[in-house]
N, C-alpha and C positions, 0 to 999 in steps of 0.2 A: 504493500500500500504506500503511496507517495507521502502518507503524514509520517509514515513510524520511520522519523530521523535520529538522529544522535543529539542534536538540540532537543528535538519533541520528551525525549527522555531525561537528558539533562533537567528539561525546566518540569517535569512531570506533567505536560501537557497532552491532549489527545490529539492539537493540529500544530503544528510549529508554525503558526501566527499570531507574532506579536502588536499588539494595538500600541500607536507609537504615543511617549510620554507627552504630552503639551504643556509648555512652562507658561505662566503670565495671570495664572489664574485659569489655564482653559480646560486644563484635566477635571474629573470628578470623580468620585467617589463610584457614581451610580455606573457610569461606561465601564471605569476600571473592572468594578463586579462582576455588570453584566456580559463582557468580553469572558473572563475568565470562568463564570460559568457554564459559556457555550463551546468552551475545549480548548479557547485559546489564551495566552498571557497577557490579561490588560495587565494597564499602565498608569501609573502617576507622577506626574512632573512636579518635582516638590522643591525645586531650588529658588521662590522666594518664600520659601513658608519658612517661620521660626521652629526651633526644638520642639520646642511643645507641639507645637500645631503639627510636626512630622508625625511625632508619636500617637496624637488622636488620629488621623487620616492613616495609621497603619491599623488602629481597633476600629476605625470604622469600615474600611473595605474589608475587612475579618470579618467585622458581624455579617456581614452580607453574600462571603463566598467563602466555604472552605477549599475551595480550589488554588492553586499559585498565581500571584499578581507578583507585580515589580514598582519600585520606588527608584523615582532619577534623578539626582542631583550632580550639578555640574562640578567639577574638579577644581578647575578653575573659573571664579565668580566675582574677579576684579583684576581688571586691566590695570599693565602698571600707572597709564598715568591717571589714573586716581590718585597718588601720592600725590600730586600737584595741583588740584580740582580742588579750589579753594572759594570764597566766595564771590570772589570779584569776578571767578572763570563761572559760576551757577547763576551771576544776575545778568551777564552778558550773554547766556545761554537761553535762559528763563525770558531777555530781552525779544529774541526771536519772535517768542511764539505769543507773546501779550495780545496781537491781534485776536489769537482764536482763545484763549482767555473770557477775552471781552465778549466777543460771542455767542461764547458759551457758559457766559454773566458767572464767571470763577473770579475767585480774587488769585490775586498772583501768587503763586505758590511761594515760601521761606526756605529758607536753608537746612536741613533736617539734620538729625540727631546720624541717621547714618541710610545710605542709600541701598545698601539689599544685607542678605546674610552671611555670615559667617562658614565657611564652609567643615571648616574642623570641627565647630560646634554640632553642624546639621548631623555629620556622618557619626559622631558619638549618640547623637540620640538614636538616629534611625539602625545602625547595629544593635543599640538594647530593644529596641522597640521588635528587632528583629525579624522582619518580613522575608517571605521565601526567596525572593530573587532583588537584588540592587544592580540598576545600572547606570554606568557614569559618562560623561560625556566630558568635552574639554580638557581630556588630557587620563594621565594614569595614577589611580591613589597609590598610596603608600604600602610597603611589604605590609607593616605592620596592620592597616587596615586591609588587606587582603588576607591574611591570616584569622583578621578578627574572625573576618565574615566567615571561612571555611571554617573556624573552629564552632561555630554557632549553625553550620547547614544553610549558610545564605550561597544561594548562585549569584554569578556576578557576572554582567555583561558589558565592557569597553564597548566605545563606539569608533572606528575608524573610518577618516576618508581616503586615505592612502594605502597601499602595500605597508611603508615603512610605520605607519601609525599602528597598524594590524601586527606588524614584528614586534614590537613595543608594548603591545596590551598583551600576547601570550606568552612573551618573556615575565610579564608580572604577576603571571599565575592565573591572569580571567579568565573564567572554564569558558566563555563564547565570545566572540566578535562579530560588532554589529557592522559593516560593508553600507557608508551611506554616503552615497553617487550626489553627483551635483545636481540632479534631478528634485530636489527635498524639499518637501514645506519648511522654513523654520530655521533657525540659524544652521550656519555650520560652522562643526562641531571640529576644526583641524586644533591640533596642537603640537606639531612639529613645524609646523610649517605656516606661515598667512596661508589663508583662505582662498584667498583669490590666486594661490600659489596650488592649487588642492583640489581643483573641481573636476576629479575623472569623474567620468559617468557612470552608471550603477549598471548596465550590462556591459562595461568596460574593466570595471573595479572588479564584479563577483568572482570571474573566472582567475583574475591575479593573485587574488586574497585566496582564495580557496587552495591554487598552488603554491602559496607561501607559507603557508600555518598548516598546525595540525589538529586547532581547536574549531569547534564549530563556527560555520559562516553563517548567521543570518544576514539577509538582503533586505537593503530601504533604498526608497528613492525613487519614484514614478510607479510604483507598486500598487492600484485601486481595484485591479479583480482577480480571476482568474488565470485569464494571460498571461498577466507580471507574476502569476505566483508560480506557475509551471515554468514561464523563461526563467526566471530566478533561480528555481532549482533545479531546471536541465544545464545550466550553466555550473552548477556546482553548489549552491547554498544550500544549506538543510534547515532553512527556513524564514523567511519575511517577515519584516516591520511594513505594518500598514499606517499611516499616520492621517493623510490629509480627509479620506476615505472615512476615517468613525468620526474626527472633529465637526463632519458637515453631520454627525445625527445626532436628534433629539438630546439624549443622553450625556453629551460630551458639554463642556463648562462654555461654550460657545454662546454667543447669544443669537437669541434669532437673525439680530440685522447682519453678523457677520457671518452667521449660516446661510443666510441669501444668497450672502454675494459670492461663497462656493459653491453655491449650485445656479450662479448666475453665468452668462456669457462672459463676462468679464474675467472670470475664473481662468481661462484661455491664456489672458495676458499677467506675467507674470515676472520679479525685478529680481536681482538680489542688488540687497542694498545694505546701509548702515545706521541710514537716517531712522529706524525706530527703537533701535536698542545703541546702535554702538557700536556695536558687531555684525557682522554680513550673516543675512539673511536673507530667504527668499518670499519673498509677500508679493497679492495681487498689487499690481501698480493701480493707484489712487490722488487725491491734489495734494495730500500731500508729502507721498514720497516725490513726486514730478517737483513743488515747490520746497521741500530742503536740498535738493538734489542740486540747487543752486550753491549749495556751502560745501561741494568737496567732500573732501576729508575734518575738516574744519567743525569737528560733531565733538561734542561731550562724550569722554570714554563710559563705556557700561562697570558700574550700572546706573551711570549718572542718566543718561541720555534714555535710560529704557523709564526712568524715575519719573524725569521729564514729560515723554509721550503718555507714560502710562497715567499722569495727573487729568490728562484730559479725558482719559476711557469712557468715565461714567455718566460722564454730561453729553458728551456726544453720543454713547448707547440712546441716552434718554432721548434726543433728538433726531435720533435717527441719521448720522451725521458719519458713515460709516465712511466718507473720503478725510476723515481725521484718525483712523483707525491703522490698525498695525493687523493686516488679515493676513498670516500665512499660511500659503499654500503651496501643494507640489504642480509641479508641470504635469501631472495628472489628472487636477481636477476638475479638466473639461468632461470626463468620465464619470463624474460621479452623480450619483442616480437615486440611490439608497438612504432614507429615510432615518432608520434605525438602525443599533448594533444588532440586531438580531436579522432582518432582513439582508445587510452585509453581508456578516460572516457568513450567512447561510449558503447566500451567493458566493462567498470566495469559498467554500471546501464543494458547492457542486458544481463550478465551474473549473473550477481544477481538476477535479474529478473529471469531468469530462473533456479537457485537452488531453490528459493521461490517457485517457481511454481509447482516444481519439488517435492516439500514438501508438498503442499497441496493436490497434488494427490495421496501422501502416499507413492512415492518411490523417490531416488534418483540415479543418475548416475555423472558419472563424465565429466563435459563439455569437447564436442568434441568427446564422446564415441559415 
């Protein structure tokens, strides 16, 4: 059977699909559950929550699934020049955006006590807290926190965009590598290398990483049905991150107006940029990635710059206002169709199922032909 991989059994799963983490607030509780009740590994993006708030979002997706879920926190969670982001560099920043402030009748935001979390703190709670699987992004933890987690039964899944990032994560002992192509909603996740030094593609990367390592490949990156889950793993992956695909359902931390605009036309046109966090990422292009897009490089480092955008989020939810929003998505999701996580997955293991099938009988068509 195409699901019973060496990932599938590593994460004690029935499909080696993994539902991918969304940071910013967009993962929930309710998706991460309901993914991993239906065979596969939901996901939670927990790198701006506090210690405590880890540890509740680990007994809340427990109360709800005794199945295997995953927690993601980034490795690295402050650029260096934060060190020099002082206040004079936060009113000249904060100066920008007073037009949509006003707008969106906000007072100007102050200089806060501190712009995102701690990361040595997070991974000390979420190890006690102990959830079946952690996976990291932004680089590779520490022996010591690699040991934690094997001595407590936590899987642990690296993210790489490169060959060399992927030699990196299974030299530090990660029992899986996650292969995610420049195809990806959402930032990327390089740490060897700048980003924009890093964008192999995700049927370019699987087949490299898979002859480079000896640890399992799962595949991200333009990934939305069945198609991408069988080329994925005819390529060599023992199994797929789906990301942009559950975001647009009901279930996921999404809000309706930015669930629109992934199941809108617009979804088609797609940037990577730095103007919403600070960091290169890939989001539907909107006014105003088009209008900071005028400042360069000349952006507030993350997490100053995600602090920044993210102050306007709620006022513009409220107004419906979603060309001030940070939507990201993969260059897949003109594909996407599906409603809910159940309708989804459903469709990814019987559409897979039947490119398989479709293979074994010596020909193939294109589903729905």
């Amino acid at each position: 059977m195409w699901n019973e991989t060496e990932a599938a059994r590593l994460l004690r799963v029935t499909y080696p699909i993994v539902q991918g983490p969304f940071g910013g607030g967009l993962s929930s509780v309710e998706l991460t559950a309901a993914v991993s009740n239906l065979g596969g590994l939901g996901s939670f993006g927990a790198h701006i929550f506090s210690p405590a708030h880890i540890r509740d979002i680990v007994v809340r997706i427990g109360e709800r699934t005794a199945s295997p879920f995953a927690i993601n926190l980034w490795v690295d969670n402050e650029d260096p020049a934060m060190a020099r982001f002082d206040r004079a560099s936060f009113e000249r920043h904060v100066g920008r955006l007073h037009a949509h402030y006003a707008a969106l009748e906000l007072d100007t935001p102050t200089f806060p006590d501190r712009f995102g979390q701690n990361f040595d703190e997070q991974i000390e709670a979420l190890i006690e807290a102990a959830p079946p699987v952690i996976s990291f992004v932004f680089g590779v933890p520490s022996p010591r926190i690699v040991e934690a987690c094997r001595s407590r039964g936590i899987r642990t899944i690296g993210n790489a965009t490169t060959v060399e990032e992927a030699h990196a994560i299974e030299a530090a002992g990660i029992d899986l590598v996650l292969a995610s192509g420049a195809e990806a909603g959402g930032h990327r996740v390089s740490f060897l290398e700048p980003p924009e030094r890093s964008l192999v593609g995700t049927f370019a990367l699987i087949p490299q990483v898979r002859d480079a390592v000896r640890i399992p490949v799962i595949a991200a990156g333009g990934i939305a049905d069945g198609r991408g889950v069988a080329a994925a793993m005819a390529l060599g992956a023992d199994g797929v991150q789906v990301g942009t695909a559950f975001l647009a359902c009901a279930e996921s931390g999404a809000s309706p107006l930015y669930r629109a605009a992934l199941l809108s036309d617009r979804a088609r046109h797609t940037t990577l940029t730095r103007v919403f966090s600070g960091r290169l990422a890939r989001a539907i292009c909107n006014g105003y990635s088009e209008e900071m897009a005028a400042y360069g490089d000349d952006l507030a480092p993350y997490p100053a710059q995600n602090w920044l955008t993210n102050s306007l989020r709620g006022a513009a939810i409220e107004r419906g206002r979603d060309d001030l929003l940070s939507i990201y998505a993969g260059q897949s999701a003109a594909l996407l169709c599906h409603r809910t996580a159940g309708e989804l997955f459903d469709a990814l293991v019987r559409e897979t199922r039947q490119v398989f099938q479709a293979r074994a009988g010596g020909h193939f068509k294109f589903l729905g032909a």
